[in-house]
VODRENSE-70526 format. One record per residue (C-alpha): x, y, z; residue in one letter. Coordinates in steps of 0.05 Angstrom, whole numbers, padded with zeros to 5 digits, always signed. Each point is the difference from the previous one (the first is absolute). Example, Ala and Ser with C-alpha at 12.3 -4.5 7.8 and 13.67 -1.06 7.14 Angstrom:
2
+00246-00090+00156A;+00027+00069-00013S;
***
This chain:
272
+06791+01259+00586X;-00008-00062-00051X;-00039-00036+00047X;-00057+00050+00004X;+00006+00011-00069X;-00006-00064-00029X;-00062-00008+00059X;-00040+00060-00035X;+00021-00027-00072X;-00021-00073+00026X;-00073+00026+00032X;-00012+00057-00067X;+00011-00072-00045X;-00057-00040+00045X;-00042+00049-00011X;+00008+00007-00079X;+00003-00076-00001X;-00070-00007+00054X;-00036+00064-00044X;+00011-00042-00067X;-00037-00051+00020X;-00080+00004-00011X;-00021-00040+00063X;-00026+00062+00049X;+00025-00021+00071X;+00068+00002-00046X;-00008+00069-00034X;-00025+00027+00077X;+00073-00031+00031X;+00033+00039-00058X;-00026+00063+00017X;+00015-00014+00079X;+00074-00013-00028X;+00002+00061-00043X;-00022+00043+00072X;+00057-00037+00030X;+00048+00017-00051X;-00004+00068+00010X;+00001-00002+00079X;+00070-00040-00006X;+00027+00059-00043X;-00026+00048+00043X;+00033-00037+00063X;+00067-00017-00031X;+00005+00068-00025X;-00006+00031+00064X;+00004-00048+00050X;-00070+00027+00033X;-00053-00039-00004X;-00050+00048+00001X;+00034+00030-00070X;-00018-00080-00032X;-00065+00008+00034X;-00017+00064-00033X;+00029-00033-00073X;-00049-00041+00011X;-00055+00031+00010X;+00016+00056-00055X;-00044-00055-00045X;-00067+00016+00043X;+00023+00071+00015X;+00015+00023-00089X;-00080+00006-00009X;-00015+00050+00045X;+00045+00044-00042X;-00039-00016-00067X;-00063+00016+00056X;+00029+00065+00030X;+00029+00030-00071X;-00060-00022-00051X;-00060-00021+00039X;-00007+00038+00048X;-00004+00058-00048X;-00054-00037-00052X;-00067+00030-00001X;-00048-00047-00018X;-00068+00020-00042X;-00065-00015+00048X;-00041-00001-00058X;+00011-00058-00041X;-00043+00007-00061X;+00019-00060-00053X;+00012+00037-00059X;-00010-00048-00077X;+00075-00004-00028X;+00039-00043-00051X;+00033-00061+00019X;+00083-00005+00011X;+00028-00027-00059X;+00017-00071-00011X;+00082+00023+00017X;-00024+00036+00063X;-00046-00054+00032X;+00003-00065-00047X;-00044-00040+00040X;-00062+00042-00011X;-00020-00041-00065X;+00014-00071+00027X;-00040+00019+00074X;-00066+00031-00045X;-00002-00063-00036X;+00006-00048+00060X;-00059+00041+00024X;-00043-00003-00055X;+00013-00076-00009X;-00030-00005+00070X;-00065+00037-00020X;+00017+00073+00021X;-00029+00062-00037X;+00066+00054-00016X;-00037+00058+00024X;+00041+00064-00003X;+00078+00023+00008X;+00004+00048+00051X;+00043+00044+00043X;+00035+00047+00045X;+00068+00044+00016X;+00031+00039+00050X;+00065+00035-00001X;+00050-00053-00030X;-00046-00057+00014X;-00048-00028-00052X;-00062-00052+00009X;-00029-00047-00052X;-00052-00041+00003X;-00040-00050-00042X;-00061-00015+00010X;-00044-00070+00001X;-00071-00022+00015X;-00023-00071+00002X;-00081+00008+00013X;-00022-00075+00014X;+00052+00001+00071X;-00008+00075+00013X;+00073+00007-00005X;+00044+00055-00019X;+00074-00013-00020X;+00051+00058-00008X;+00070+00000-00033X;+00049+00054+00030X;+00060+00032-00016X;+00040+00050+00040X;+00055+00036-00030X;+00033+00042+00043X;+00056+00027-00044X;+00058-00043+00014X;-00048-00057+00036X;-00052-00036-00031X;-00042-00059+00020X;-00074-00031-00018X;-00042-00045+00036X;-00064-00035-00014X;-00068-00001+00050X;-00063-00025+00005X;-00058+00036+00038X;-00070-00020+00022X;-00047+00053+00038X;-00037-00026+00054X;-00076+00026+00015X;+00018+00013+00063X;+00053+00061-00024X;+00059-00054+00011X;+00054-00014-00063X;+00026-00069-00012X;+00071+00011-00029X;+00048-00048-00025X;+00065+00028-00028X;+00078-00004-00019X;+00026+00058+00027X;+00064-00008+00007X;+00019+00045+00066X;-00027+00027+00054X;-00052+00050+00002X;+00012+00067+00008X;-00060+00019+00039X;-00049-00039+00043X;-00064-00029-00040X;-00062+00030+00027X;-00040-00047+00052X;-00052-00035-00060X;+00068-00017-00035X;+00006-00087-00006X;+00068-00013-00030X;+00022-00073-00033X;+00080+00011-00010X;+00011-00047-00056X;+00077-00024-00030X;+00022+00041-00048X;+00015-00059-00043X;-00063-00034+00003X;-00030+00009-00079X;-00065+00037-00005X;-00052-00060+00004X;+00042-00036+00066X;-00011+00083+00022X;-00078-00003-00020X;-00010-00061+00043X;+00036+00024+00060X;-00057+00055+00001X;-00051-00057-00013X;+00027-00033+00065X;+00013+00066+00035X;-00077+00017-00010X;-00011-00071+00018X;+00028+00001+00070X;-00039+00055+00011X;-00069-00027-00016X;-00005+00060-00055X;-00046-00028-00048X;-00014+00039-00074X;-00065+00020+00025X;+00034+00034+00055X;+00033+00047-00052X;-00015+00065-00035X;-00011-00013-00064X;+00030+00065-00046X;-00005+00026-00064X;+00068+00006-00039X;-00001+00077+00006X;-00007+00002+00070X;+00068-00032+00008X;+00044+00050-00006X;-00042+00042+00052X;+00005-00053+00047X;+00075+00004+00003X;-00003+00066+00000X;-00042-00001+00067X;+00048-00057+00027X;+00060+00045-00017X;-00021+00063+00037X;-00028-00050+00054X;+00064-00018+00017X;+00023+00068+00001X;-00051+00013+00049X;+00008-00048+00046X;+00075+00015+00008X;-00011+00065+00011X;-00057-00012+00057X;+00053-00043+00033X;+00057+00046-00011X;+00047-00034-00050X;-00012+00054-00038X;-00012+00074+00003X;-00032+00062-00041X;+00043+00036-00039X;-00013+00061-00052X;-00028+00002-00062X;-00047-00061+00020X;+00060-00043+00007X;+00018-00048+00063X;+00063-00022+00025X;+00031-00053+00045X;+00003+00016+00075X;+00064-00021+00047X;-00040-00056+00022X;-00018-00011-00081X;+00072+00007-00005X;+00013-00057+00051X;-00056-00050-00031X;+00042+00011-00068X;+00065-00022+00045X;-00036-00059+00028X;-00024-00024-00065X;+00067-00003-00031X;+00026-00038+00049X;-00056-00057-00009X;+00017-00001-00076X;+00076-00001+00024X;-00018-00056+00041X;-00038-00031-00052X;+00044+00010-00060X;+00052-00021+00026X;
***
């Protein structure tokens, strides 16, 4: 029994030793050795095989318990009408200050703090306007109780009905973006000018020139993301990621439910 033994202790050490390191192709071998770590003590626990195989895949398997307990039950509001609110405090999101300033130094217009909530989940948004590129920049936050994450985009509006995003996000999305959606996935540690000149290019490469744009006033902003919002709502429900539910609430569908799957297992594969 020491053999095996010191065979799951030797391939559980590879991949805490691979998983330290910052090089990807490393950190991605890690997590194949962590997978394989739990087969072996499946196998040598039982002797079968198909026990280590199951071990194994218990890793791909755990979210759809977190998706059959707690989302499949979430109702989700259809109308999402941006509401003005107070910022977090500096102790809940303490890069609010330094992100408005980086904006401002690169000519944007602070135009409003705005937001939404829904059952444990709460939305916050900052608004930005810079006039001369026809650009709007949002900072988010999303604090979901005992989660909490922010991200940074850029958007430019297209005559044509298309939007020009460029973003940090950092997972994958929940829902499908409706068809005039143009996404530009950016690091997440790129700083907020090497983000603004990703969009430049991204608009670039698409021979989307400022005349092209809609130009907006600052207090049309906020109703523009409140369109987008219940766009996307829209759109998921026409293609049945989504369904009605009361009270003017959706929810996810089983296929919803198996999008949701899917896109954890590209930000498995890409995490780790």
């Amino acid at each position: 029994m020491s053999n095996p033994l010191f065979l799951v202790l030797g391939v559980a050490l590879l991949s805490m030793a691979l998983r330290s390191f910052a090089h990807p192709l490393l950190h991605k071998l890690g997590s194949i050795c962590v997978l394989v770590t739990s087969y072996l003590v499946g196998y040598f626990l039982t002797g079968f095989w198909q026990v280590g195989l199951l071990c194994a895949s218990t890793w791909l398997l755990l979210p759809w318990f977190e998706i059959l307990t707690r989302v499949r039950q979430l109702r989700l509001p259809a109308d999402k009408t941006l509401r003005r609110r107070m910022p977090p405090s500096r102790e809940v999101f303490p890069a609010l200050h330094d992100l408005t300033a980086s904006l401002e130094e690169l000519g944007f217009e602070q135009v409003d703090d705005v937001g939404l909530e829904w059952e444990e989940s709460q939305q916050f948004f900052r608004l930005f306007y810079k006039e001369d590129e026809r650009l709007q920049a949002a900072v988010c936050m999303i604090d979901q109780g005992d989660f909490g994450f922010y991200y940074l985009s850029f958007a430019s509006r297209g005559g044509d009905g298309k939007i020009w995003t460029s973003w940090n996000y950092p997972f994958s999305h929940s829902m499908k973006l409706p068809p005039e959606a143009r996404l530009n996935r950016v690091r997440g540690d790129l700083s907020v000018p090497e983000m603004m000149e990703s969009h430049r290019a991204f608009l670039a490469n698409a021979r989307v020139e400022t005349k092209h744009l809609v130009a907006l006033l600052p207090e049309e902003i906020q109703r523009e993301i409140q369109r987008d919002l219940e766009a996307q709502i829209a759109h998921n429900l026409r293609v049945g990621l989504l369904l009605p539910a009361a009270d003017g609430k959706v929810r996810y569908s089983w296929r919803g439910l198996l999008f949701l799957w899917v896109q954890f297992l590209r930000d498995f594969v890409r995490f780790s």
